[in-house]
C-alpha positions, 0 to 999 in steps of 0.5 A, spaced: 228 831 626 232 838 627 225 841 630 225 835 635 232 836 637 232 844 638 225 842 642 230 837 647 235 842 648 230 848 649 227 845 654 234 841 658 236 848 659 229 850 661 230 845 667 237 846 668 236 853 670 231 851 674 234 847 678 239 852 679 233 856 683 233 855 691 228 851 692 221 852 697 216 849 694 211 844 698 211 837 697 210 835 691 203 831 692 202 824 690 194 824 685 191 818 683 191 810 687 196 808 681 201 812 683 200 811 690 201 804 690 207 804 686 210 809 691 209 815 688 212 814 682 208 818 676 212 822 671 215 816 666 208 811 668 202 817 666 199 817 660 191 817 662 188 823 665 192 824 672 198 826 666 195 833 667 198 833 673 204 829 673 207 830 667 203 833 661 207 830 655 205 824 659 197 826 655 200 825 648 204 818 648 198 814 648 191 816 644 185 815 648 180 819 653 179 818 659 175 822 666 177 820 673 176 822 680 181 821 686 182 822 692 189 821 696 192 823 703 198 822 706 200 823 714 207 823 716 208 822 724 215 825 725 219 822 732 212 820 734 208 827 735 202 823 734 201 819 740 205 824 745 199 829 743 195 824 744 198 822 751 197 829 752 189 829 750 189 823 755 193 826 761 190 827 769 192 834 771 189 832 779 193 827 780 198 830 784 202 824 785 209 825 784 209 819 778 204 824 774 209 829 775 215 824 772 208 822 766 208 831 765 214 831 764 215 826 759 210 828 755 213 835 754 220 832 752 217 827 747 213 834 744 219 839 744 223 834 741 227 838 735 224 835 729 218 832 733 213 835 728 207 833 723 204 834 716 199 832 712 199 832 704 192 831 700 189 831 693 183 831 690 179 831 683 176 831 677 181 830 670 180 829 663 183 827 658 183 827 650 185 828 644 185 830 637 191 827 631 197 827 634 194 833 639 193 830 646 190 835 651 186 834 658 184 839 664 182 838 671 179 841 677 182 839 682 184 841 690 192 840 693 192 841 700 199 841 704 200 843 711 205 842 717 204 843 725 210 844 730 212 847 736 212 854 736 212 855 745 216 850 748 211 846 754 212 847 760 210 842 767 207 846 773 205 844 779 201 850 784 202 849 790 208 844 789 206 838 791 199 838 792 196 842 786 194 840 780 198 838 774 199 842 768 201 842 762 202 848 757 205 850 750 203 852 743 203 849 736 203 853 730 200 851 724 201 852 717 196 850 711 195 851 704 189 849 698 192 850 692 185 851 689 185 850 681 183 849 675 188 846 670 188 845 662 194 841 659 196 841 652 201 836 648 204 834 642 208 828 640 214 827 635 217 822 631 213 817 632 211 818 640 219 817 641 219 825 643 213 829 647 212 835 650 207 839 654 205 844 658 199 846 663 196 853 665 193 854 673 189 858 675 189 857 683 185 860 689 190 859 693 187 859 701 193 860 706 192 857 714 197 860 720 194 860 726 198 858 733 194 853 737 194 853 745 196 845 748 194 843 755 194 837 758 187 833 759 185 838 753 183 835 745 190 839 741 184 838 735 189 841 730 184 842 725 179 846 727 185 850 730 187 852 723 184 859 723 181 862 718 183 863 711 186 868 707 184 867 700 188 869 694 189 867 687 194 866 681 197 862 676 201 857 675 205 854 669 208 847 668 213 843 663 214 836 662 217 831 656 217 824 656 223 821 651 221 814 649 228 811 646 225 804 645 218 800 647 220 797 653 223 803 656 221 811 658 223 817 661 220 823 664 222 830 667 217 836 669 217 842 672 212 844 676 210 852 678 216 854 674 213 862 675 213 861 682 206 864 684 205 867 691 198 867 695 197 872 701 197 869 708 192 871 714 200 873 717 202 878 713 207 873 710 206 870 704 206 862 701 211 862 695 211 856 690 218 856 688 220 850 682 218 844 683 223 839 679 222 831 678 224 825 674 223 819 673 223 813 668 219 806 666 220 800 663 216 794 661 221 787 662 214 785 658 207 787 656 203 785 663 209 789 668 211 795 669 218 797 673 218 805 675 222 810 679 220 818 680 226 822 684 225 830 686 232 833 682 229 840 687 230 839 695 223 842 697 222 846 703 216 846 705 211 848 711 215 845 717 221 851 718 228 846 718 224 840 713 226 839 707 223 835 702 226 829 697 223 824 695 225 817 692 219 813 689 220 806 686 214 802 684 211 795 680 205 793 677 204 787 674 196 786 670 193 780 669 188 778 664 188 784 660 187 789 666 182 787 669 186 787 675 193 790 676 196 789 681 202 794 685 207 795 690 212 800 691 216 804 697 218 811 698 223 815 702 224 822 703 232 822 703 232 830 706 229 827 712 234 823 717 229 818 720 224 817 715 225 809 713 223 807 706 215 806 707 211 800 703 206 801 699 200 797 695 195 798 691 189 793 686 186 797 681 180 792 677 177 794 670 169 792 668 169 793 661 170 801 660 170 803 668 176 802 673 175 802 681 183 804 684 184 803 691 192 804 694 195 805 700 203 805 704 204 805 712 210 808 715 211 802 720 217 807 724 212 813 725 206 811 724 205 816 718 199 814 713 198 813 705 190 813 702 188 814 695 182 811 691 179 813 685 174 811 679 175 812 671 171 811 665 175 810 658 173 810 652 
């Protein structure tokens, strides 16, 4: 008992001092269709293989293996970028009359809106878990992808000669992106009957970094993606702490640390991508066997790739299963609290289970913006 009560207190402190760090991380991305249908609630709910990433103590609180591949992507539309870009792609810069002259101008003011910016947040890979007695240990490879477009030249509307030439619309995007490409090993121990776990997760990181500056012209495809330019590759490594506190049967808290030695990748520009602390709890209960209530929250504000855009994320989800999990059933809602305009956006998911092998599938739409959530993966457990 002594050693698990020196354990919590060396790892509270450990926490709290990174809390204290300014944080400029990127977003902390949502893995796997579980925790994408419950609004990207998993470090308290994550026991099977996803632990690896989300909460490595998580590993070691349940006695099982496991082997899964997901894929997850979200898209955030901020002030309705989207769709001004696509007003933009669309326009007619030889129709000279002055009523295209207003549709430029409102174009260019819809995309030089402060904040008017886009981001998307990916992942994708495969994980394992196992274990060994009391000893739980898991490993994947995995791709995280973050990325953020903003107006770096503010469009501007000509006409040359006035009047009676065509119509143009002009300005620049910048455009930031980075592929944490790794290859992650967890280990983790429980104390006390599984009321205590810890546990810990080296990376090693290809980190592939993205910033290009894109030109935007009326009547012209933005094509955002192939624009990102070419990559510069370097590596590092990364470390990440988690536990997870199981007071009673019903009820579970979870706290990790992710990245807490701030690997750094090289960017095309000369500047570099730093990973500093990314912190979040959360917790679960269990009204009873079948449901599961859960809550995750960013304790650290995240910078991320858009200048002036901090992220911090407030997830709520539930799930309820029927029939011994052959289908699970799930809802939840996420907000970035950081974020004025964003609203709390819904989210669902079903997951259903044929013997040792599960089909998830997941999804959340930001009915303000237009933003978008995606996720599915397939299991074996055994």
């Amino acid at each position: 008992m002594m050693q698990t009560r020196a354990s919590i207190l060396i790892l509270i402190c450990v926490l709290l001092s990174l809390v204290a760090t300014p944080a400029v991380a990127v977003e902390f991305a949502i893995v796997g269709p579980r925790a994408a249908g419950m609004g990207g609630a998993g470090v308290a709910v994550t026991t099977d293989a996803y632990a690896t990433y989300w909460n490595p103590a998580g590993l070691a609180m349940v006695k099982s293996m496991d082997i899964r591949i997901q894929g997850t992507a979200q898209v955030t539309d901020r002030l309705g970028i989207g769709s001004a870009l696509n007003d933009l792609q669309d326009f007619n810069p030889n129709d000279t009359s002055p009523a295209n002259v207003a549709k430029a101008q409102g174009i260019a003011n819809q995309i030089n809106r402060a904040g008017a910016t886009v981001s998307g947040v990916g992942a994708a890979g495969l994980y394992f878990k196992g274990h060994f007695g009391e000893h739980a240990f898991g490993f994947n490879v995995s791709d995280v992808a973050t990325s953020g477009g903003f107006v770096s030249s503010p469009l501007q509307v000509t006409q040359t000669p006035p009047a009676t030439g065509p119509v143009t619309i002009t300005g620049q995007m910048a455009l930031r992106a980075l592929e944490a490409r790794q290859a992650a090993f967890s280990y983790a121990y429980a104390f006390a009957d599984k009321t205590f776990a810890i546990g810990v997760t080296g990376k090693i990181i290809q980190g592939a970094a993205y910033t290009n500056t894109t030109n935007l012209q009326g009547g012209q495809d933005p094509n955002l993606l192939d624009n990102l330019g070419k990559a510069r590759i370097s590596t590092s490594y990364g470390i990440d702490v988690g536990a997870m506190y199981r007071p009673s049967s019903w009820l579970r808290f979870g706290v990790v640390a992710k990245d807490i030695n701030q690997p750094t990748f090289d960017a095309p520009d000369g500047s570099e991508f730093k990973l500093t602390p990314q912190v979040r709890g959360g917790m679960a209960l269990n009204p009873w066997s079948t449901m599961t209530i859960t809550a995750d929250m960013d304790i650290t504000s995240n910078q991320t790739l858009t200048p002036g855009l901090k992220s911090q994320v407030l997830s709520l989800g539930l799930e309820q299963t029927i029939l011994s999990e052959f289908l699970s059933l799930r809802v939840g809602t996420y907000k970035n609290v950081q974020d004025a305009g964003s609203i709390f956006t819904p989210t669902a998911g079903i997951g259903l289970r044929i013997y040792s092998f599960r089909l998830d599938l997941a999804g959340g739409y930001d009915f303000n913006e237009g933003g978008a959530l995606a996720s599915g993966a397939l299991a074996w457990t055994f």
